[in-house]
C-alpha positions, 0 to 999 in steps of 0.5 A: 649587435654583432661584430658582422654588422659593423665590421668594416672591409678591408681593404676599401674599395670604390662603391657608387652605392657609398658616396663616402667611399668615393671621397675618400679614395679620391680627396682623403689626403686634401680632407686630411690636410683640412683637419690638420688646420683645423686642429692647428686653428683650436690649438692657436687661436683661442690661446693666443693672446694669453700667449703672444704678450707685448714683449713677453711669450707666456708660456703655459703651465710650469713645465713648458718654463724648464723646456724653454730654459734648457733650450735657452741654454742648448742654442748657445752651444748647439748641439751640446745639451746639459745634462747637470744644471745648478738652476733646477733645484738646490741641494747639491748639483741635479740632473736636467730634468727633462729626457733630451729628444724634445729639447734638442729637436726644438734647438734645431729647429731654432738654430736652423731658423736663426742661421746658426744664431738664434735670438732669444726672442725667436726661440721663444717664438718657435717654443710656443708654437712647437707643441701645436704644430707637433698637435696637428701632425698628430692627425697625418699619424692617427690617419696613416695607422688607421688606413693601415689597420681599418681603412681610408674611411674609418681613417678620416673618421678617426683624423677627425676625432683626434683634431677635435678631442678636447681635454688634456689632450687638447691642452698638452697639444697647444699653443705655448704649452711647449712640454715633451707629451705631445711629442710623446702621442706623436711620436708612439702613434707613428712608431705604431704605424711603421712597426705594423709596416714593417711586419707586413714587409719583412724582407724590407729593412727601410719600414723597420729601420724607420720604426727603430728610429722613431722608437729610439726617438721615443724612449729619448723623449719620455722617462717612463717609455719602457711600457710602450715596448712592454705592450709592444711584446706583449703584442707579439707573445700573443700573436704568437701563442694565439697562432696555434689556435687553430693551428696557422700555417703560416704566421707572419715575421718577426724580424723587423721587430729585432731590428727596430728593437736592437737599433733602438737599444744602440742608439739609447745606450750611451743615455742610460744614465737618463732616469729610468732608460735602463728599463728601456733597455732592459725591455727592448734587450729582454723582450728580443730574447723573449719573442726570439726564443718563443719564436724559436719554440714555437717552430720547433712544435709545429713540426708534432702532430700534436703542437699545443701540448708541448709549447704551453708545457715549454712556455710554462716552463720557461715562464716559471724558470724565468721568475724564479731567476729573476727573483734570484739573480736580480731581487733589486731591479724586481723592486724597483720595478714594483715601486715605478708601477704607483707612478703609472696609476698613483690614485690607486696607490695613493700616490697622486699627493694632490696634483690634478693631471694625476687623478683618477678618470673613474674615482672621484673623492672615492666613489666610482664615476664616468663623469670626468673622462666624458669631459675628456672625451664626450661621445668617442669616449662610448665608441671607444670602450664599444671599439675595445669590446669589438676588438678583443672578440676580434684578437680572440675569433679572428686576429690580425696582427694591425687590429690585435696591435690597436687592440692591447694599445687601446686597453693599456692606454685605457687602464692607463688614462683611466688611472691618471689625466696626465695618460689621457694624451696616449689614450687619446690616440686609442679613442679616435682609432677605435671611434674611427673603427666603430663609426665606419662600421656602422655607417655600412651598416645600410642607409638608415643607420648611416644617417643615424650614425652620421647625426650621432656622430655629429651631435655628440661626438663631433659637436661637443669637441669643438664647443669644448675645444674653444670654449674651455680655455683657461691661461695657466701661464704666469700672472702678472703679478707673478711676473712682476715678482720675477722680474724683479728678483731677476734684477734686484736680488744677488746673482747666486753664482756671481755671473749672471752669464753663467746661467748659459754656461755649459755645466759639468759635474767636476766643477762642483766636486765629487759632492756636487755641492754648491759654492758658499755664495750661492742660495735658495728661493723658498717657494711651493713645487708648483713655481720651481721653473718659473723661478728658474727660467724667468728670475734665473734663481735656484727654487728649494723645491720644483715641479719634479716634487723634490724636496717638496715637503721641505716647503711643506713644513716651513709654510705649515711651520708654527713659529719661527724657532721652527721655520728658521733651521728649515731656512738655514739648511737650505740656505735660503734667502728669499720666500714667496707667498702668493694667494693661489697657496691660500684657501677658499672654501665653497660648498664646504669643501676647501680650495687652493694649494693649502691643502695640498702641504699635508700630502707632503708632510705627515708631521702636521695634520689637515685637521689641525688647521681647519674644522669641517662641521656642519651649520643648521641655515635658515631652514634648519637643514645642516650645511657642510661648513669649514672654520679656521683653527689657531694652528692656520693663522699661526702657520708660516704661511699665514702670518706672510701673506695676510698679516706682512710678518707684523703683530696682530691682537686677534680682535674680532675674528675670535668664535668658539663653536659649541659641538656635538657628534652626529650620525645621519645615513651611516656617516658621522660628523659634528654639528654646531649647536651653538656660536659665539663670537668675540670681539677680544681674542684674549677673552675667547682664549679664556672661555675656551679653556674652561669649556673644551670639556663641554665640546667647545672650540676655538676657531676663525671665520674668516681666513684673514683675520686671525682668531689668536694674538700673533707676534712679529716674524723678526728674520723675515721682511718684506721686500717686494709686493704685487701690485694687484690686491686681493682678498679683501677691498682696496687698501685692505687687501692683501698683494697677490704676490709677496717676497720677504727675505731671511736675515740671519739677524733678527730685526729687534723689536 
């Protein structure tokens, strides 16, 4: 099909022979304003009541916690925000973790809502439903760009998609899930918006000194948002270069561009200690100087005969002069730039240490698949790569600024998203602009593909969304259980800087010395990443380790540690206190593949192999075909982890949970692994110890079957008791099963036997 069949005109006039377009013009901002409630509503409606608890907001996932803590924190002292704070990790003093826009605009919002006084029950209750509302604004946004660019009708089209899209889109967008992405996809759609504006009114400062707002706004927002002003100079170089083919006469300016870039620089400048803001201003600066001198450059050509000739020349010149004084004058920055590009697509550096919004859409286990970013998307996933394809014969044939613009966003956000689930929020922008842009066309295409498109649209696209939008809800606050850990290490447990109200002080660097370091009386919680804010918010205590990963294998090697003579100097260092367990840490195996956060400790510490700890070979069933299966080695029931959370820290004598398997190498379709040719198993740990040192020549093995009875004889933990179990019992039935969460605390002394 060709570009001509699809393209939409533009822009948009009143046609009778096109009823769509009659409604469009006349009703188009009352159907937006019907999508926006229709965002909201699968934002809210399905989620809340695992939010809104009695007595309680739930919020989502773990990052909403430190949000919601640093507010806490902001509205006693409105507008001064922290910018150190001794809660999110301990160490020596850190950095809040969060870039200031997002937490300081919900403050306000709070502050102005309570008068000047808002409870803590009220924040709460605008926390939650911040990133929804910020989730159905989103449409206005998507609806203003793509006017601007395709047109009212590919415009409502694309309004329409970005309020249905399912996904993580969906879930950053939602009720209680109070993290600064969605502020991120608001925030850069409509920057998009006002810079195009903006460069069609060059000689109005208003569009463009709006644009240098937004952007400051932006960059204020998230840490890494130095590659949006990338895309954005990468847009204007091109803009520029591709004008000379064929030669325009006239191209259009620039200086809006300066202005929103240089406004925007000022107002960051007094952050650039922030993580990584000073390659935003690096960007914005640079990239001024860049278009600057290529504008320059390329005025000065058109006055040749001959033009091209002598710009590439220059611009080659400049290019390579450009590197080679990077290279000299500025080798540090240059590598640090290398090392921040693995956290952009960490699955191709593998970099993604088993944290799931940072997987790969294409690259599943190492095989390539589209499979996970058709559940991201469903049908507008297809119209997008078609809208890509279109748009870049557009930006090379026949550019326009708007649609070249849409164009490079589309294509970085896509190798973006495509390399991390976390970037899906930008690339979901990209997907209901180009659906929308795709889509329009077609429906002009004549009356019979418009009714097909119009039942495609519907049956794949539109129909997925919503089944998946309010059918795919998982909570992924705290548990009950986890709550009640919380609570009571929040109550029971000593304040660890000795005022409970200093948790709402306002923190500098000067009170814990040059060093930052902790007072004596102040000590840890030794829990995995993953509950770090939790710990933080809710038991207002201090985690080793959080969700940023710092100081994560820290954890990792006390919970796969073998003994206590190697736990304990771990405990001491950090001076910890108390050390969590919970099931979610254990691991379940299903289909021969294992489950849970277990796993994921061998992605921090190098020092203790996966293959020691479980054994995956494979066991002939009924019908002699072989089945992938997973064992439990003595190092998994020896580890740290194990010996709290199944066995309470007591002695067991390993009887009945000793096999010794009987193994042998196999090859079957190019691939190895090892079979099971046969199984015993014990009653007596001792006695299967016993044969499996006089076998091992043989291919004998010892292992577990079951995570919860251990294979090997286990001696009491002396320096670790139990101090607060969950109510809830899993793994295992009644009495017999294990509390979901534990608690145990460190003694210096050990408990004599």
């Amino acid at each position: 099909m060709s570009t001509a069949h699809i393209e939409p005109s533009q822009p948009p006039k009143h046609n009778r022979g096109l009823p769509l377009a009659a409604i469009t013009t006349r009703w188009q901002w009352i159907i937006v304003g019907a999508l926006c409630l229709l965002a909201l509503g699968i934002r809210v409606f399905p989620r809340f009541t695992a939010v809104f608890q009695p007595g309680f907001v739930n919020f989502q996932e773990t990052d909403a916690w430190y949000h919601v803590r640093v507010a806490e924190n902001l509205i006693r002292h409105f507008p001064w925000r922290i910018t150190v704070d001794p809660y999110v990790i301990f160490g020596t003093l850190g950095d809040t973790a969060t870039s200031p826009f997002y937490d300081w605009l919900l403050g306000l919002i709070a502050w102005l809502a309570g008068a000047g006084a808002p409870s803590q029950s009220l924040l709460h209750v605008i926390a939650a439903w911040y990133p929804a509302v910020i989730g159905a604004l989103i449409v206005v946004a998507v609806f203003a760009l793509a006017k601007l660019v395709f047109g009212a009708p590919a415009a409502l089209i694309a309004a329409t998609v970005v309020a249905t899209l399912p996904g993580h889109f969906l879930v950053v967008s939602s009720l209680g899930f109070t993290d600064h992405h969605v502020m991120e996809a608001l925030l850069s759609t409509l920057f998009l918006f006002l810079m195009l504006r903006a460069v069609q009114q060059p000689d109005s400062f208003g569009p463009a000194i709006a644009a240098g707002l937004t952007l400051a706004a932006y960059l204020l927002t998230f840490h890494g948002s130095a590659f949006l002003v990338g895309i954005v100079i990468a847009w204007a170089a091109y803009d520029r270069i591709r004008s000379f083919w064929p030669l325009a006469e006239s191209v259009p300016s620039f200086r809006p561009l300066y202005v929103a870039f240089l406004l925007a620089a000022a107002i960051c400048f007094p952050f650039r200690r922030l993580l990584w803001m000073n390659f935003s201003l690096a960007a914005l600066l640079l990239g001024c100087l860049a278009i600057g001198a290529l504008d320059l450059w390329a005025n000065h050509c058109r006055k040749y005969a001959r033009p091209r000739l002598p710009f590439l020349a220059g611009l080659l010149a400049a290019t390579v002069l450009s590197a080679g004084l990077a290279r000299w004058l500025a080798p540090g920055p240059l590598r640090a730039v290398r090392s921040i590009i693995p956290y952009f697509i960490p699955s191709l550096f593998r970099a993604s240490r088993g944290v799931a919004e940072l997987q790969s859409l294409v690259f599943d286990h190492g095989h390539f698949t589209v499979m996970p970013a058709l559940r991201q998307f469903y049908g507008a996933y297809l119209l997008a790569l078609l809208g890509l394809l279109l748009l870049a014969e557009v930006a090379l044939r026949r550019p326009t600024p708007g649609r070249t613009l849409v164009f490079f966003w589309g294509f970085a956000t896509f190798v973006l998203a495509m390399g991390q689930v976390r970037m899906t929020y930008y690339f979901a922008i990209s997907v209901a602009l180009l659906s929308g842009y795709v889509t329009d066309g077609l429906l002009k295409s004549g009356r019979k593909m418009m009714r097909v498109t119009a039942v495609c649209f519907a049956m794949f696209v539109l129909l997925p969304n919503l089944n998946a939008a309010v059918k795919n809800v998982e909570p992924s606050g705290i548990s009950t259980d986890w709550r009640e850990a919380l609570d009571w290490m929040r109550v029971s447990t000593p304040e660890p800087f000795g005022d409970p109200d200093f948790y709402y002080a306002r923190y500098s660097r000067q009170q814990f010395g040059p060093s930052g370091a902790y007072p004596p009386g102040a000590y840890s919680v030794m829990a995995w990443w993953d509950y770090g804010y939790w710990i933080s918010a809710v038991a207002r205590r201090i985690p080793v380790t959080n969700p940023t990963q710092a100081n994560a294998e820290v954890a990792a090697k006390f919970f796969l540690a073998q003994s206590e003579l190697e736990a304990i100097p771990l405990l001491q260092s950090w001076r910890t206190r108390f050390v969590v367990a919970d099931d979610r840490l254990m691991l379940l195996q299903q289909g021969g593949r294992l489950y849970g956060g277990y796993r994921a400790f061998f992605e921090f510490d190098r020092t203790h192999r996966l293959d020691d700890y479980f054994l995956s070979v494979a066991v002939s069933d009924a019908e002699g075909q072989d089945r992938p299966r997973m064992f439990y080695r003595p190092a998994y029931y020896r580890s740290m982890l194990a010996r709290l959370f199944f066995f309470g820290g007591q002695s067991v004598d390993g009887r009945g949970g000793a096999t010794i398997l009987w193994l042998r190498a196999k090859q079957e379709g190019g691939k190895s692994y090892l079979e099971v040719t046969s199984l015993r198993r014990f009653e007596s740990a001792e006695q299967a110890m016993s044969v499996a040192a006089t076998c091992g020549n043989e291919g004998c093995v010892l292992v577990g079957e079951n995570p919860g009875i251990s294979c090997v004889p286990l001696g009491p933990l002396r320096q670790l008791q139990p101090v607060f179990s969950s109510a809830t019992r899993v793994m295992g039935s009644g009495s017999s099963g294990r509390p979901a969460v534990q608690v145990y605390e460190f003694t210096e002394t050990p408990k004599q036997p």
